[in-house]
N, C-alpha and C positions, 0 to 999 in steps of 0.2 A: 514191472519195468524191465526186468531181464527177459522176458518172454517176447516183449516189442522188440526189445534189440534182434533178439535171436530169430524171430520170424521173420523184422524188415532185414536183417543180412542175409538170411537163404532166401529171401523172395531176390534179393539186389544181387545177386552172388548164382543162384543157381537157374531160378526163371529169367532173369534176363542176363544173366551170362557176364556181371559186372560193365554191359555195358546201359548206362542207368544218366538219365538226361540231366541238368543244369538244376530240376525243379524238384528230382528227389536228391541230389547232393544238399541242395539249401533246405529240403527237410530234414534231411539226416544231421543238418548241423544244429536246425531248432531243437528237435529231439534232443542232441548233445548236450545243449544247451540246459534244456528243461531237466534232462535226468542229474546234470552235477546241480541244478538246484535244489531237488528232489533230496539227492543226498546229503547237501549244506542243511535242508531245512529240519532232516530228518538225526543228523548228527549232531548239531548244535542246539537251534532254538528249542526245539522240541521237547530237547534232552533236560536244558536248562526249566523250561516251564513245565515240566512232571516232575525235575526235583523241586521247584515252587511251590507247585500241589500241595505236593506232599506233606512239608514243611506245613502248608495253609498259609503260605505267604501271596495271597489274591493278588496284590499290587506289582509281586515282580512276576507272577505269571500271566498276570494282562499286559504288563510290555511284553514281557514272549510272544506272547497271543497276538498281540500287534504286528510283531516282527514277521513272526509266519504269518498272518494275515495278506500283509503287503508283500511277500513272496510268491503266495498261491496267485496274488492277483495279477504278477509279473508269470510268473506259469501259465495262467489262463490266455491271457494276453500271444504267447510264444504260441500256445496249442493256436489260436483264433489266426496266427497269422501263417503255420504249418498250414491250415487248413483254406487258405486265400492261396497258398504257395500251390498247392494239391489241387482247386479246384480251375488255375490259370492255365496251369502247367506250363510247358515250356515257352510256350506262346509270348507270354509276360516278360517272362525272363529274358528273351532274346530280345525284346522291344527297347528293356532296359538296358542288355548291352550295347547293343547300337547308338544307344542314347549315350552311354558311359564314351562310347569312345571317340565319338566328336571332340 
């Protein structure tokens, strides 16, 4: 996760000289998004369902398991629409503002 960050800011910062269109801002922000879930999923539920394991309490580590389940799938979902944001590019994005500002 730190290697994305640190690659897409020298690519946004050094190749194009921070000046970086509408469509990688709104990925930058999914990304944002997706890494503080990344870290909620991986500091809490996780945490909670390996001490479950452990214990061999199956029942409270399959609601863990649920929990992160329906997170990865809110993750997936952010990745799938970075990835509609990435393939429009700014094109979209300007259509929608125009649209916004009627």
């Amino acid at each position: 996760v730190a290697t994305l960050w640190v690659s897409g800011g020298w690519m946004a910062i050094i190749h194009y000289r921070g000046m970086v269109g509408s469509h990688v801002l709104a990925m930058m922000a999914t990304a944002l998004v997706m890494t503080l879930v990344f870290a909620y999923v991986f500091a809490v539920p996780y945490r909670k369902m390996r001490i479950a394991v452990e214990a061999q309490n199956w029942r409270g580590a399959s609601a863990k398991f649920s929990n992160i389940r329906a997170l990865v799938a809110l993750n997936l979902a952010l990745g799938l629409a970075t990835v509609a944001i990435a393939t429009a590019g700014p094109a979209v994005l300007l259509d929608i503002g125009i649209l916004l500002d009627r």
